[in-house]
Every structure is written in C-alpha cells, then in structure tokens.
C-alpha positions in Angstrom: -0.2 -12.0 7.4 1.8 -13.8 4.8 -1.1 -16.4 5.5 -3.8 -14.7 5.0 -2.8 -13.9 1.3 -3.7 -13.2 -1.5 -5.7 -10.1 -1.1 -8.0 -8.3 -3.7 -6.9 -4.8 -4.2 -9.8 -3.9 -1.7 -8.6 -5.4 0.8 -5.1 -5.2 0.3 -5.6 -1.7 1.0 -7.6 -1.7 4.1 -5.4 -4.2 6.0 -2.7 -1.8 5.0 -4.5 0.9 6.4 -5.1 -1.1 9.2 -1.5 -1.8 9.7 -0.4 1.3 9.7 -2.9 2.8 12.1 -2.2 0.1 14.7 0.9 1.5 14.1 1.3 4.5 15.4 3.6 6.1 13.4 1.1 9.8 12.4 2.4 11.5 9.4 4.2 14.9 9.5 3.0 16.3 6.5 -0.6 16.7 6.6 -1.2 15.7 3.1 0.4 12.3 3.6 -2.7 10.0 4.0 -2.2 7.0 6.2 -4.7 5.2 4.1 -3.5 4.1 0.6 -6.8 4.2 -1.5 -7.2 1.4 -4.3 -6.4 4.3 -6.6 -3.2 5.1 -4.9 -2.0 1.7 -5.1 -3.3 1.3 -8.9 -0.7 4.4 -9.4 2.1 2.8 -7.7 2.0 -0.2 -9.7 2.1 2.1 -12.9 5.0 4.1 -11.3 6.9 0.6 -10.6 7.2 1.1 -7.4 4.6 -1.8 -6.4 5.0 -4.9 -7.9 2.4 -6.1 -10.7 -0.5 -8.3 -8.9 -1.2 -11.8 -10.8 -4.0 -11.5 -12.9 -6.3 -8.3 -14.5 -8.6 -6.5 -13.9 -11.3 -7.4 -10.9 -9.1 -10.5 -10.7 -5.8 -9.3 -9.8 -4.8 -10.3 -6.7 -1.9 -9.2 -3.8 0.1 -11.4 -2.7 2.1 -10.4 1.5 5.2 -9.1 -0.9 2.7 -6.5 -2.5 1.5 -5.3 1.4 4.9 -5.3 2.4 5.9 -2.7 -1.0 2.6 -0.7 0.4 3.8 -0.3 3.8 6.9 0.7 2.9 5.9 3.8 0.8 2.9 4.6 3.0 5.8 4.7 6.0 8.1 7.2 4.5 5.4 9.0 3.0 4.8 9.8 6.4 8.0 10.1 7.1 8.2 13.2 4.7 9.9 11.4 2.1 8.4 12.3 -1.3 8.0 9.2 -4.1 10.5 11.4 -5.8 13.4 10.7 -3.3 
C-alpha cells in the first residue's frame, strides 16, 4: 500500500477500514468500531497519537506511515486497550 500513497483523509480511512475487516481480527468490546471515521482520525492527530498529514484543510494528505499509526490504534482498540493505556 506504501504505493498507493498519499491518501485524502477520506480515503485513508476507508482503506483502513478495509484493512482491518479483511482482517479478521472483531473487537471485544462492542463499542470499539472497526471503522475509524474521518472524525476519529481528525481526533487522533489532535491527541498526537497520529502524525500530522502534509498540508491543511481539504488538502491534507496521508501518507502509508499515517495508515500504519491508524491500524495500530484501531487494532488494540479492539484489542480492549483504551487510548488511555
């Protein structure tokens, strides 16, 4: 996937959702979404625990380093690990 890069926030989070569907892994905690949201990745950048994408606004993009940071959380998320751990 590191080719098909850079990603607009839309898409960076459908291919993660994507991902982690063809992954199999299904959350244990029914609250844990397998599908991070453009929202939900707006609020991990402002947490710090995504990366900052080049550019503002509508032109931000994602580079394979941001989807990798958005698997991660979205994996122990559903796992059962909190962002607080």
């Amino acid at each position: 996937y590191r080719q098909l890069a850079p990603w607009n926030l839309r898409d960076l989070a459908t291919l993660a959702g994507a991902l982690l569907d063809a992954s199999g892994v299904r959350p244990i905690n029914a609250a844990a979404s397998a599908h991070p949201s453009e929202r939900t990745i707006r609020f991990y950048v402002t947490r710090q625990l995504v990366t900052p994408p080049e550019g503002r606004g509508t032109a931000a993009t994602y580079s394979y380093r941001h989807l990798l940071q958005v698997l991660a959380i979205k994996l122990r998320q559903m796992e059962g690990i909190t962002l607080e751990t």
